[in-house]
N, C-alpha and C positions, 0 to 999 in steps of 0.2 A: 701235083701232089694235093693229098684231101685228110687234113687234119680233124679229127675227130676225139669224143671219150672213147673208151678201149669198158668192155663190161665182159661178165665172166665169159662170153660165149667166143671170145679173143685168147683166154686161156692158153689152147694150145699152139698158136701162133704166135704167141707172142713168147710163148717158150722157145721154138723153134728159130727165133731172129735173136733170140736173146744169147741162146746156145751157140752159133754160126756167127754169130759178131765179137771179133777179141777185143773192142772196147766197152765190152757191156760185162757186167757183172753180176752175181747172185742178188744183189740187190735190186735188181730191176724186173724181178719174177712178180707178176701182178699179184702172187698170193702174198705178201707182202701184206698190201692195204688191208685185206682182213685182220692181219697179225697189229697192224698199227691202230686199228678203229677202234679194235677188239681193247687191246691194252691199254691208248693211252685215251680214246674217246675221240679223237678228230677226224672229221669228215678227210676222204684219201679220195682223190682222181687221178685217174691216167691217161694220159695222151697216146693219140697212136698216127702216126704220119703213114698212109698208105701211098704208095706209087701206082702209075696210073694204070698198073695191070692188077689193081687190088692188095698187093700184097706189102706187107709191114715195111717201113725203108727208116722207121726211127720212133722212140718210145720215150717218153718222160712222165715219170711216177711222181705224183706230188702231194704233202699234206698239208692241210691249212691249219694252221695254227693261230690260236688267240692271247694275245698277251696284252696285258698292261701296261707292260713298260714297251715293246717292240707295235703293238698295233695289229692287224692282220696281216697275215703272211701265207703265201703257198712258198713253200721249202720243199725242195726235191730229198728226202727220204731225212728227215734231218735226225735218228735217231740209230743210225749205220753207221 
């Protein structure tokens, strides 16, 4: 398995696994991080686990957040 960022050009792939896997939910659609950067300012990454025939086998969306009282933090989607 070969863990990597996931960037727009993963889009539709990453629709497709998203869609086909019943523990994933509408929150794990990479347009998401636009909708989070855009609104609340925090840098958003996403993971993407491929299996060794290239194709998605697991996704984790994450934003980083900065706080004063909590420190730094990547939180998986923390405003869902």
């Amino acid at each position: 398995m070969k863990v990597r960022f996931a960037g727009p050009q993963d889009v539709l792939e990453i629709d497709r696994f998203v869609g086909k896997n019943e523990r994933s939910s509408a929150y794990h659609d990479y347009r998401w991080i636009t909708v989070i950067e855009k609104s609340f300012g925090h840098k958003c990454y996403y993971l993407v686990c491929e299996a060794s025939d290239g194709k998605i086998a697991g996704t984790l969306p994450m934003v980083h957040l900065k706080s004063l009282l909590f420190g730094n933090l990547l939180v998986s989607m923390p405003f869902l």
